[in-house]
Structures are given as structure tokens and as C-alpha cells.
C-alpha atoms as one frame of an Amber mdcrd trajectory, in Angstrom:
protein
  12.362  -2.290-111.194  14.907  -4.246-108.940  13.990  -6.722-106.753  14.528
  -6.909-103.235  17.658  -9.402-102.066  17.676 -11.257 -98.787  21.140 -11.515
 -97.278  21.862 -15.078 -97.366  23.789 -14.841 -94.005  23.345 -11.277 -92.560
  20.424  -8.824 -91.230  20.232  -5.654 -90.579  18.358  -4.553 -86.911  16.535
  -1.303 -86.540  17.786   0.567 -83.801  21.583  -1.033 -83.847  22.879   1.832
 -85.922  22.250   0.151 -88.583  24.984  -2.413 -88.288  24.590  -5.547 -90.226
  24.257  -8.801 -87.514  24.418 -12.255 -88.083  23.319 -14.989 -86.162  26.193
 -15.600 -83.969  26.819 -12.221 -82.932  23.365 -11.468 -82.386  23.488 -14.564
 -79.905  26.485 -13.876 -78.432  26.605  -9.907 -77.709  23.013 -10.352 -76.508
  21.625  -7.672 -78.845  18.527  -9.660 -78.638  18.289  -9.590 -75.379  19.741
 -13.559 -74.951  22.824 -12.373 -73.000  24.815 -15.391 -71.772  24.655 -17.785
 -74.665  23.205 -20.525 -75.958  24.511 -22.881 -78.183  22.787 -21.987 -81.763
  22.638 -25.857 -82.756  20.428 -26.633 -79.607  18.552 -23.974 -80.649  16.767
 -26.225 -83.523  15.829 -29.170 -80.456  12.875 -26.956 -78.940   9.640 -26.610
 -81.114   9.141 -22.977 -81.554   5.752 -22.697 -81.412   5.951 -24.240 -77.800
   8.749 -22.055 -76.804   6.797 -18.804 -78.298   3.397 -19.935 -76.045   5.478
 -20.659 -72.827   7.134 -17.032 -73.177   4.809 -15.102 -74.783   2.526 -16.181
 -71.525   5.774 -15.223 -68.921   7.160 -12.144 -70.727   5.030 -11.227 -73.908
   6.301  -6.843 -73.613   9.866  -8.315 -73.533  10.062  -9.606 -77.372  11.543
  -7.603 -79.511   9.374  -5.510 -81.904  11.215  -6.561 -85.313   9.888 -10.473
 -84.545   5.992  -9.630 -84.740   4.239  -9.592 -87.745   2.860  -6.303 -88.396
  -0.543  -8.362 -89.552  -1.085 -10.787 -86.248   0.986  -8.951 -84.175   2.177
 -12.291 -83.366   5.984 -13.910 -83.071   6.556 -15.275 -86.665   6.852 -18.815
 -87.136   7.506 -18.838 -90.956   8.909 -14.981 -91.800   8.785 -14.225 -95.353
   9.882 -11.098 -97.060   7.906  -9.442 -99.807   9.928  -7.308-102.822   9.157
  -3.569-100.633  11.816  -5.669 -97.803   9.204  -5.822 -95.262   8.798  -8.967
 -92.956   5.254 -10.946 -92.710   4.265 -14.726 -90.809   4.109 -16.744 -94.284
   0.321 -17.980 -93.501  -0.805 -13.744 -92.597   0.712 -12.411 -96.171  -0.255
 -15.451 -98.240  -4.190 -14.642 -96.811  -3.800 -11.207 -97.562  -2.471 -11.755
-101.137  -5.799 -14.116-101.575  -7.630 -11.443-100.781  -6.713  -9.912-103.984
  -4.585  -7.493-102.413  -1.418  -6.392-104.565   0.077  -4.271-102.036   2.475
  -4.056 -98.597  -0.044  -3.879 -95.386   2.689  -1.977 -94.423   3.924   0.613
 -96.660   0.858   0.472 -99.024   3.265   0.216-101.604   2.274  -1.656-104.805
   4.143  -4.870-105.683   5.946  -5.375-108.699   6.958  -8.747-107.498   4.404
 -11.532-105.569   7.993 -13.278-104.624   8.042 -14.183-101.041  11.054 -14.608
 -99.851  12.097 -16.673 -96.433  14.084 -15.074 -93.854  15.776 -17.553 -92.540
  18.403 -15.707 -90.885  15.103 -13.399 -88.716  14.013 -16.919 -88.073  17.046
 -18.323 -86.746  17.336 -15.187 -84.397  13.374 -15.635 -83.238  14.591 -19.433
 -82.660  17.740 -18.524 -80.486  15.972 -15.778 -78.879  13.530 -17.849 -77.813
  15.380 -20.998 -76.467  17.129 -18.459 -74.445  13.288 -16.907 -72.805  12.148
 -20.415 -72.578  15.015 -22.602 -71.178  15.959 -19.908 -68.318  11.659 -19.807
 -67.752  12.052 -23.367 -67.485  15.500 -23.535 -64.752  13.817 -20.542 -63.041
  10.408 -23.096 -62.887  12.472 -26.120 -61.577  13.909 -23.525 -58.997  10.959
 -22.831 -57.624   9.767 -26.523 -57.562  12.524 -27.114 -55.683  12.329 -24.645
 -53.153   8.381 -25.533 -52.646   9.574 -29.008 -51.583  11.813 -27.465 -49.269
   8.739 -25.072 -47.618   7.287 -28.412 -47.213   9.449 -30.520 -45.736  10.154
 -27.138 -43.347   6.043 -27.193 -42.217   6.740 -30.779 -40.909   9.639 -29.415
 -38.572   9.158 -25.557 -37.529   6.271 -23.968 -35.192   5.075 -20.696 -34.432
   6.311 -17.678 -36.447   8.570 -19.553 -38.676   5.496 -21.629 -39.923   3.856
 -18.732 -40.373   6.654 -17.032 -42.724   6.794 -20.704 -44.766   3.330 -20.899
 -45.187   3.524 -17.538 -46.471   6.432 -17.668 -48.935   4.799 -21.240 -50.509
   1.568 -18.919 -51.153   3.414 -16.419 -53.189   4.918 -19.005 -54.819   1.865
 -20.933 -55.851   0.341 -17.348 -56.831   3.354 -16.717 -59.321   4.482 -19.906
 -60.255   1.808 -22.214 -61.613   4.095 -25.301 -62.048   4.644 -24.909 -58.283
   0.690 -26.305 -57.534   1.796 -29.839 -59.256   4.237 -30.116 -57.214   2.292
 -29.269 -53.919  -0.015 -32.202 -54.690   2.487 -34.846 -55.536   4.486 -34.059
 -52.644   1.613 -34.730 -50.096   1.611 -30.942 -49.547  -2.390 -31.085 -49.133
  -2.489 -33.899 -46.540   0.417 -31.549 -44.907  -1.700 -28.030 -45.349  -5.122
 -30.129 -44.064  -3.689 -31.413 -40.990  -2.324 -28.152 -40.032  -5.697 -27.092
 -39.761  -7.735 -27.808 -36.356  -9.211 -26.211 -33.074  -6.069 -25.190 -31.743
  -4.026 -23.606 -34.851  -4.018 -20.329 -34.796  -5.522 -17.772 -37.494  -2.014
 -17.044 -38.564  -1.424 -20.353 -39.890  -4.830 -20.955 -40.578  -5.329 -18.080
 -42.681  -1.943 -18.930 -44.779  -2.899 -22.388 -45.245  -6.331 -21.838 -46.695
  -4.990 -19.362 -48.932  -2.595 -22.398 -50.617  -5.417 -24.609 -50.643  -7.530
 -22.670 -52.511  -5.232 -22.228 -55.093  -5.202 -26.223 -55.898  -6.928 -28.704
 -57.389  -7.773 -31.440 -54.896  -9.432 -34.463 -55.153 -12.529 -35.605 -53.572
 -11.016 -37.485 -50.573  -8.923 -34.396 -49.503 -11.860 -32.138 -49.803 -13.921
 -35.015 -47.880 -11.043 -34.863 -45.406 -11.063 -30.897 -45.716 -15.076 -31.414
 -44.187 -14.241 -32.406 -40.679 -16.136 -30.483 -38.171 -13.278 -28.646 -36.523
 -11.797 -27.765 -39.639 -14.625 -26.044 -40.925 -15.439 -24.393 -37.964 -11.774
 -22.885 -37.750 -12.443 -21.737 -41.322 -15.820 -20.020 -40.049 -14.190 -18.148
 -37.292 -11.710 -17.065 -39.715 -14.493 -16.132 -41.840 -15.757 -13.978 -38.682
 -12.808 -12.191 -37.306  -9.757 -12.415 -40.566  -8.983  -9.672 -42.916 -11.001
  -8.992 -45.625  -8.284 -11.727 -48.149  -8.761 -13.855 -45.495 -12.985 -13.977
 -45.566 -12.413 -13.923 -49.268 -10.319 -17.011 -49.187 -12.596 -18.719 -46.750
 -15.440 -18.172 -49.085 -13.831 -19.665 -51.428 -12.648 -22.408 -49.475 -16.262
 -23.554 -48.196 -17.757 -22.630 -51.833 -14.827 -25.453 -53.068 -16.147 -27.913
 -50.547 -19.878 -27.703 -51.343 -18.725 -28.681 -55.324 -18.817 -32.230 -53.967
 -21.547 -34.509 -54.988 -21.392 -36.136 -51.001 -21.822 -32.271 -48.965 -24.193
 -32.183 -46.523 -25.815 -29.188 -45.734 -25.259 -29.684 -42.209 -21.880 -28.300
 -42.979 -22.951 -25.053 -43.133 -26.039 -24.938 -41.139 -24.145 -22.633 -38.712
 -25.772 -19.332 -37.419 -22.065 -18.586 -37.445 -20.974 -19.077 -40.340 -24.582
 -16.887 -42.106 -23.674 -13.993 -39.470 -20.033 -13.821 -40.946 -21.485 -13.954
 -44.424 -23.911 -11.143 -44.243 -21.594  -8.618 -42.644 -19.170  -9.593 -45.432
 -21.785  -8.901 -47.852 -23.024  -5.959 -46.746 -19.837  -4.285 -45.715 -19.921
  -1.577 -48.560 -15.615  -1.121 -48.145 -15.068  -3.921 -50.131 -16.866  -5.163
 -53.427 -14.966  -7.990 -54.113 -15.933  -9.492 -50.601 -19.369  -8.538 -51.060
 -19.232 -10.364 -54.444 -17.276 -13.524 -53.043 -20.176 -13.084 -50.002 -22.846
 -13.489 -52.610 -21.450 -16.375 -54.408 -21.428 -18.725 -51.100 -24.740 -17.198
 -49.889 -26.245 -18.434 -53.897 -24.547 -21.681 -53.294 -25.927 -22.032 -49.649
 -29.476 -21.151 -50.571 -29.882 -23.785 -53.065 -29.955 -26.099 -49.938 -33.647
 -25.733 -48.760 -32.683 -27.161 -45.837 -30.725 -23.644 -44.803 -32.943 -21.439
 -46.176 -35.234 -20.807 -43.079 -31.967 -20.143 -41.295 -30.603 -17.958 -43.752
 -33.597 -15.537 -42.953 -33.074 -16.220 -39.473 -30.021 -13.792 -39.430 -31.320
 -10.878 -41.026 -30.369 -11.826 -44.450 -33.480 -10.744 -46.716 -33.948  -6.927
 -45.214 -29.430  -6.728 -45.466 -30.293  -8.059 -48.921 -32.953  -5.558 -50.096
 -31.358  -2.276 -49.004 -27.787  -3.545 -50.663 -30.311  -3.844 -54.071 -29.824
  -0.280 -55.649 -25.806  -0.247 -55.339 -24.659  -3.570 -56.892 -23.432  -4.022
 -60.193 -25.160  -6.413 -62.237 -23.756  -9.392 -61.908 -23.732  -9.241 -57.733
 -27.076  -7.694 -58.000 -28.165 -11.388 -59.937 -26.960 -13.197 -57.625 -28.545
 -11.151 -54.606 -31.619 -11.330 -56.358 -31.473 -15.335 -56.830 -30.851 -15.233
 -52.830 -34.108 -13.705 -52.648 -36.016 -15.562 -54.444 -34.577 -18.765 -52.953
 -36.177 -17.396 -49.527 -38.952 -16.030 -51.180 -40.361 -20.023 -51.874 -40.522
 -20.062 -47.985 -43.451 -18.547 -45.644 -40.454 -17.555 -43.299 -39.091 -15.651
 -46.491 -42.220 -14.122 -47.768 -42.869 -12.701 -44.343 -39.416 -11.422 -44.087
 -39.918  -9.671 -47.817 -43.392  -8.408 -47.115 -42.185  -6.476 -43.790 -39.418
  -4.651 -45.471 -40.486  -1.252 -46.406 -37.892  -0.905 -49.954 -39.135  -4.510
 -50.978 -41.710  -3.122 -53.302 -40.086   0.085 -54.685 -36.893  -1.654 -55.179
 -37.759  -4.557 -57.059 -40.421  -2.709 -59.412 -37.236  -0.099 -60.314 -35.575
  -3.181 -60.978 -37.480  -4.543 -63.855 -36.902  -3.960 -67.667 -33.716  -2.435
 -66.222 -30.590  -4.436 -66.061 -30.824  -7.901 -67.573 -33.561 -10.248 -68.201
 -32.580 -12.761 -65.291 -32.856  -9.894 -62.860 -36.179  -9.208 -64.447 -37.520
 -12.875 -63.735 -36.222 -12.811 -60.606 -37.599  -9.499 -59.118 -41.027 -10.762
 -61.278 -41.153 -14.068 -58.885 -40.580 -12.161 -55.951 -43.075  -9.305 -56.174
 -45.509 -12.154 -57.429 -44.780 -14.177 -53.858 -45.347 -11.018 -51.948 -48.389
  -9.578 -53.354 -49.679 -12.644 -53.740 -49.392 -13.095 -49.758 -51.252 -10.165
 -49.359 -52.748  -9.412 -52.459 -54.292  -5.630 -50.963 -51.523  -4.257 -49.535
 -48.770  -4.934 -50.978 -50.352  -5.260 -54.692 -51.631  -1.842 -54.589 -47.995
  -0.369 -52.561 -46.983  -2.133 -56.320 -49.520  -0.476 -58.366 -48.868   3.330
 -56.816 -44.777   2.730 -57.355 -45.253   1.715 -60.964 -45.283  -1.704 -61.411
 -48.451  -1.648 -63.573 -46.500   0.320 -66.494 -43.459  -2.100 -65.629 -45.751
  -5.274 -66.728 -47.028  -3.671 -69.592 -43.412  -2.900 -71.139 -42.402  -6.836
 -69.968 -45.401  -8.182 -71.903 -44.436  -5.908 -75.402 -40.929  -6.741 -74.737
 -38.944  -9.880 -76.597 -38.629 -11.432 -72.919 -39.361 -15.375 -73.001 -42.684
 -16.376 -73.072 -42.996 -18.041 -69.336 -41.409 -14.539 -67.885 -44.297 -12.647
 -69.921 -47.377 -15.324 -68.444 -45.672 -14.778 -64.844 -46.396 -10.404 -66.280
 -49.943 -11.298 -67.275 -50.670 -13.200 -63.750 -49.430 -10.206 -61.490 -51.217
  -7.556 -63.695 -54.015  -9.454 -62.852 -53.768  -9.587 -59.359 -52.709  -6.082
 -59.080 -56.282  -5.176 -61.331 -58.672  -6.308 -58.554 -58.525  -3.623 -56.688
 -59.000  -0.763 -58.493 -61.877   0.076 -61.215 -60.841  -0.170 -64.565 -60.310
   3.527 -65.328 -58.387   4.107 -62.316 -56.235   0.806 -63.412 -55.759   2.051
 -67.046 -54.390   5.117 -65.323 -52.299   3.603 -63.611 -50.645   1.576 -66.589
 -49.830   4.780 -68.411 -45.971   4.681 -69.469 -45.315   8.516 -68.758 -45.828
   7.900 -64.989 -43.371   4.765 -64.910 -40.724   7.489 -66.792 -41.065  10.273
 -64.509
């Protein structure tokens, strides 16, 4: 049977009616989508594999079909061409044959020859092809370097509106352009962004600013900087009155501050600031705000210090209705919140005076996950156990009985099922043993 022949200098692309192509036409007409070209000996100076993870990240629906392997799906490094005349990354078809496979992955056809045979005119093209992607990536990347040091020399000089419009066009940039956040930090950009922010800038420029800063990484002397009182309690008022990217950004903001080892919960011991973050939380409009809400409210919370005002502002009844509609990993963290307050009398109070705290933390167990099961678990425990004959027998009559029982034959951890045994316990005392056993059947937690 014949064998298959690579063209030593020629190839033929699908879709080009067939013509045959070489290397320097391909380059030059743009066929492969280089347009403008590129000198082929240049080519050989970039290392492909970096070229094929800088574009495949920018532009990855852009390469051309006939350069992935049909195994990876990948941009071939190494092409090889078996005797059928299909194309394979050498490392992809050389596993396969291993495998003791004697046929194409592509055609199923069987091989009469193991041959593989390099394609080094298809890799020549994937080389040029790429140099082209990555070298204009890279002059469009030092473009917009450029131009960010030009917003920022511009802050230094304009006011009002034409701030504004800077502020904004560096925060699309530093959304699109990655490379663009290096250079905001060696240029003194966050000094510049931090002392824009104070009691008299406006929420305009405010808001703009804190979206930039967000999207860095700073250092622990600009976030210590970034804790001055009237900066943070601009960034609270934004928190209060911007639009909902704004109170997202601000969450973020504070959540970024309070990663420092030298925060001091004074910070955000602001009635405030817990107002803002409620009626974020609990404005049903917008999930991902209620999500970002939840995240600083965790973080807060695992200050004691703030806990007592936490409750202050309504947090643990906003908390307990908002129960039944999260999604499981807001409803985690809300349920974390709540047991955070639940380790204080004020909290306990607050819990054992909201009508749904019972009902909705017993539908809660053995339902989504087994965190949210330990948490609801050590905050029914802190309730009943504050009044062990009201509120453990409001437990008992909305099913919490048949709850413990499933928690103690589930394959929960052992502490979560001694924490079971202890409130099954406390909920026994006041009923006979009959009535309890009634109680615990598993047909009456179903219906």
C-alpha cells in the first residue's frame, strides 16, 4: 500500500480551494490571518510555547482550526503526520500509539505504516502565525502602558468632569489590560488614586478611584495609608448612597483593607457603615451585592468586638428571613454570620425573638451541605438552650427531632453528630418518651 509523502516545501489548506501554500505566501497574503508581514526568520527568535500561552489567553476562537490537534485540541508544538495524512502534536499520537492503538483517532483507519512524519512546513506556519498574534498583543500592551501613564500624569493636572472621564478610561483599561496594573504601581499611580480620596471629593471621583484600586495589588503601607479615617468614611458613604458597582467595589475595598495583619476593628465599628451593609444584603435586586454584602459582614463578624453592634442594626432578623432564598454558598456565609452573633447574649436574644428562627434553621439541616448543617446545629443549640421550653419544643413540633436522628445515622463528622446527641437531649425533657418517639418518626420530617 503506498505511503503517505509530506511535501518537503508545500501544504495544502482546507478551505483555500485547495491551492497548495507555502510558507511565504501563506505569510505574506495573510491567508492565516497574519496580514501585514512579518519577517519569517524572526519568526524562529520567540519560543512558541510562550507565544501560543500569551495568545491562546487574548484570542484563543481566532486560531485557525487546521493548527489544533484533533487529540488535545491544543496548538501543536511538534506536528507529526501519520501514513492516513492526518496531523497530530508528536507527544498526543506517540501516547496513543502506546496505548496499543494501531489506528487514526481521526479517520479510524488502520495503519499500515507507524511512520510519523514531521510537518515542518504546518509548523513553520503555526510559528509565523503566531509571532504575528503575539508581537501585535505585545505593541497593542505597550500602547496601553503608555497611555495609562498619560491618565496619570492627567489626574495630577485636571479637576472636575475631566477627572472624572480619566479616572474612568484608566478603569477600563486596568479591567482589559492586565499589564496596565504593573504599570499603575510603578508609576506612583496608588499614592496618586489614595490622595484623591478625602472628605471633600466627590462620589464621582471617589467611586472611579476605588474601582482602580481594587483591581491592584498594593502593599501594606498603601493599604495602611488607604485606613485613614476620612478615607474610609468617604468609602462608607459611598457604600450608602452609590450604585449597586459602586457598593460592590466598596465592599471589596474595605474587605481588602481588613486582610492586614495591623486592622483595627475600630475601622469599621460604624453604625454606618453595618446600616449600608444590611440593605445591600438584603436588597433581593441584586445577588451579586447581596453575596459581596455577605462576604464583608463574615469578615466583620469575626471581630467580637463588632458583633454586639452588628445586632444592633437589625442584622440577625434581615438575616433569618433572607435564609430560604440564598444559594448555597451565600446561604454559608449568612449562616456563619449567625452563628458569630449567636456566641453573644445580645445575639441569642435577637435569634430567640424571631419567629422563622426555628422553622428555618431545622429545614435547613441534612439539606444543603454539611457546614450549613453545623452551623444551623450551633445555632438552634444556643437558642433552645436559652430557653430550653419554648423554643426546644417550637423545635420538636417543626421537626427537628427526625432532623437529629438522620444527622446521627449520617457520615457527618463525629463532633457535628455529639453536638446531634446533646440537642436531642435537651429537646427529650419535655415530653414523655412515647410522645418523644413520636415525634422522631422520619415520615413526619418528609411530609
Amino acid at each position: 500500500m503506498p505511503q503517505y509523502q509530506q511535501p518537503a516545501h508545500s501544504w495544502r489548506l482546507e478551505g483555500s480551494g485547495g491551492q497548495i501554500l507555502d510558507l511565504e505566501t501563506a505569510v505574506k497574503d495573510g491567508i492565516l490571518g497574519g496580514g501585514g508581514g512579518i519577517a519569517v526568520g524572526a519568526v524562529e527568535k520567540v519560543d512558541l510555547k510562550k507565544m501560543i500561552e500569551e495568545v491562546d489567553a487574548a484570542a484563543a476562537e481566532d486560531i485557525p482550526t487546521v493548527f489544533i490537534c484533533p487529540i488535545s485540541l491544543e496548538p501543536m508544538l511538534d506536528p507529526v503526520t501519520l501514513c492516513t495524512g492526518q496531523t497530530y502534536e508528536r507527544s498526543n499520537i506517540l501516547r496513543w500509539l502506546s496505548m496499543g492503538h494501531r489506528t487514526c483517532p481521526t479517520t479510524m483507519q488502520e495503519l499500515w505504516d507507524d511512520a510519523l512524519t514531521p510537518n515542518r512546513t504546518l509548523q513553520q506556519l503555526i510559528h509565523a502565525w503566531f509571532s504575528q498574534r503575539y508581537l501585535r498583543i505585545k505593541k497593542r500592551s505597550e500602547d496601553v502602558q503608555g497611555r495609562a501613564a498619560e491618565l496619570l500624569q492627567s489626574l495630577k493636572k485636571v479637576k472636575g468632569q475631566a477627572r472624572v472621564q480619566a479616572l474612568k478610561e484608566l478603569q477600563r483599561l486596568v479591567v482589559a489590560h492586565s499589564s496596565t496594573k504593573k504599570t499603575i504601581v510603578d508609576s506612583g499611580g496608588v499614592q496618586l488614586l489614595s490622595s484623591l480620596l478625602g472628605p471633600l471629593t466627590s462620589h464621582a471621583v471617589g467611586s472611579e478611584a476605588i474601582a482602580i484600586l481594587v483591581n491592584l495589588s498594593l502593599d501594606s503601607d498603601s493599604k495602611s495609608n488607604l485606613m485613614q479615617p476620612a478615607k474610609v468614611s468617604l468609602v462608607v458613604d459611598m457604600l450608602n448612597e452609590g450604585t449597586i458597582e459602586t457598593k460592590i467595589n466598596c465592599t471589596r475595598f474595605i474587605e481588602m483593607l481588613m486582610e492586614e495583619p495591623d486592622f483595627r476593628s475600630e475601622i469599621v465599628s460604624s453604625l454606618s457603615l453595618l446600616v449600608g451593609l444590611v440593605r445591600l444584603i438584603k436588597d433581593r435586586r441584586f445577588p451579586n451585592g447581596s453575596s459581596s454584602g455577605l462576604g464583608l459582614l463574615k469578615t466583620i463578624c469575626a471581630h467580637k468586638q463588632v458583633r454586639s453592634l452588628v445586632v444592633s442594626v437589625g442584622a440577625v432578623p434581615q438575616l433569618v428571613e433572607l435564609l430560604p432564598e440564598l444559594t448555597p454558598d451565600p446561604l454559608e456565609q449568612a449562616l456563619q454570620i449567625l452563628d458569630d452573633l449567636a456566641a453573644i447574649p445580645e445575639g441569642r436574644s435577637a435569634l430567640k425573638e424571631c419567629p422563622h428562627t426555628i422553622p428555618n434553621l431545622v429545614r435547613l439541616l441534612m439539606r444543603v451541605s454539611e457546614a450549613c448543617t453545623q452551623s444551623s446545629l450551633s445555632i438552634l443549640w444556643a437558642v433552645c438552650k436559652l430557653a430550653p421550653d419554648e423554643c426546644a419544643s417550637l423545635a420538636v413540633e417543626a421537626g427537628l427531632a427526625a432532623k437529629l436522628l438522620l444527622v446521627l445515622q449520617s457520615g457527618c463528622n463525629p463532633a457535628l453528630k455529639q453536638r446531634a446527641a446533646e440537642l436531642l437531649k435537651l429537646c427529650s425533657l419535655n415530653y414523655t418518651a412515647t410522645l418523644f418517639i413520636s415525634k422522631c418518626k422520619l415520615t413526619r420530617t418528609i411530609q
